[in-house]
N, C-alpha and C positions, 0 to 999 in steps of 0.2 A: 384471474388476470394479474401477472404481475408486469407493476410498474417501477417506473426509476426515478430519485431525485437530487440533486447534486448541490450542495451549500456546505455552508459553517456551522457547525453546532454551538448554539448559543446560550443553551443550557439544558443541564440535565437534573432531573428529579429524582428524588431517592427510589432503593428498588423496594419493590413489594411485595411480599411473598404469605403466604396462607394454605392450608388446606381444603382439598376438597374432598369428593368421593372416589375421584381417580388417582388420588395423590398428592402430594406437597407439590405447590407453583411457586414461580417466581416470576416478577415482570417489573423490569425498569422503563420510563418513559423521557424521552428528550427531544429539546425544540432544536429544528436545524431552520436556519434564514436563508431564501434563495432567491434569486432576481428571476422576478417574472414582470416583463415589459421596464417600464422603469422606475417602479416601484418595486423593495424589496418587501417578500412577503414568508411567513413563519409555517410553521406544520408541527406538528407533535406525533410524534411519531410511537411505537413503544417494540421491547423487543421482550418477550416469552419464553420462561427456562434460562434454568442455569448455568446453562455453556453459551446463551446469547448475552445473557447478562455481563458473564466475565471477557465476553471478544467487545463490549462495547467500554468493558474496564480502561483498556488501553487507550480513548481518543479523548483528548483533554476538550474543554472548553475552547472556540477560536478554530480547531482542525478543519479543514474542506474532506467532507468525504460525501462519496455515491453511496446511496443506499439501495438495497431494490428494496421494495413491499409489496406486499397485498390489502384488497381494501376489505375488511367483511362488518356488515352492520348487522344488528339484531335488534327484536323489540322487548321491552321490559314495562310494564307496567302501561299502555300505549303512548309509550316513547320511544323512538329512536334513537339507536347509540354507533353509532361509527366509528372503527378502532382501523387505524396504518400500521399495522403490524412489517416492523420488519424484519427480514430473514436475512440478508446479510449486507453486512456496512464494509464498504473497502475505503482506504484515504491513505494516504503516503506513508510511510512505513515506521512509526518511532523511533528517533535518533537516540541510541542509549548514552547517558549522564557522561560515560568516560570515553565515547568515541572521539576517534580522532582521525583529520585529513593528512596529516603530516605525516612523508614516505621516508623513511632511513637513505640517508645519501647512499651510490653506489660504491662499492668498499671498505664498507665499513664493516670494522674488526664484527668477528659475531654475526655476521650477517648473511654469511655462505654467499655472498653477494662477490663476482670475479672482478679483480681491478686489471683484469688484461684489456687493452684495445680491442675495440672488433675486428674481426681479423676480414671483413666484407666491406671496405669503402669506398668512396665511391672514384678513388683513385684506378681500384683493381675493374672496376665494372664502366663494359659498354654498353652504354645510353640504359644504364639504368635497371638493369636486369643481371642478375648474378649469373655465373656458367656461361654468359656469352662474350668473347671475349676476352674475359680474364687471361692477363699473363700469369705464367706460373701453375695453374691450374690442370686438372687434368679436364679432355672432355668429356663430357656425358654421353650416355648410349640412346638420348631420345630422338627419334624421328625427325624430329620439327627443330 
């Protein structure tokens, strides 16, 4: 059964890795905060192997992100252990260090950017629709 959960990560625990009989593991584990009713409530979640390890590299402390999981428990010694294993975390996209929103004005040298007029305004156009119209223009072969 998988399930979904959607919060803040509010902290992550170092990862952990060891051998077994099947091979070298690795498994980091982290708390994400979600509101359920109106109280916020915590989960620990963890994530298995080293390419899950390195995709949860990217979400800093504070991030919102959806997770989905699985839930599986197991007994050891007669106790129960319950592990949220998850399989994959999505959350908004990291902004990198040197992005920038700032667009180069329109002709600017270098820029391959045209500093001509548009040659479509709405001087040349009736009600707003190009080819209908227009002085000067030739007309089109459509139908309609």
């Amino acid at each position: 059964m998988a399930l979904e959960i959607e919060g803040k990560i509010i902290r992550k625990l170092g990862v952990q890795s060891g051998k077994s009989a099947r091979g070298d593991w690795s498994k980091q584990e982290f708390v994400i905060e979600y509101q359920e009713g109106n109280y916020p409530s915590q989960a620990c979640l963890s994530v298995w192997g080293p390419d899950k390890v390195k995709d949860l590299e990217k979400y800093q402390i504070g991030d919102t992100v959806k997770v989905s999981f699985n839930i599986s428990s197991r007994e050891y010694n007669n106790r129960w252990y319950t592990d949220l294993r998850a399989w994959k975390i999505e959350g908004e996209a990291p902004v990198p260090e040197n992005y920038t929103t700032d667009y180069a004005p329109t002709g600017m040298v270098g820029s391959g950017a045209s500093t001509a007029p548009n040659p479509v305004d709405a001087a040349s156009t009736k009600h707003g629709f190009i080819g209908e119209g227009n002085t000067g223009e030739t007309e089109d072969d459509l139908p309609f």
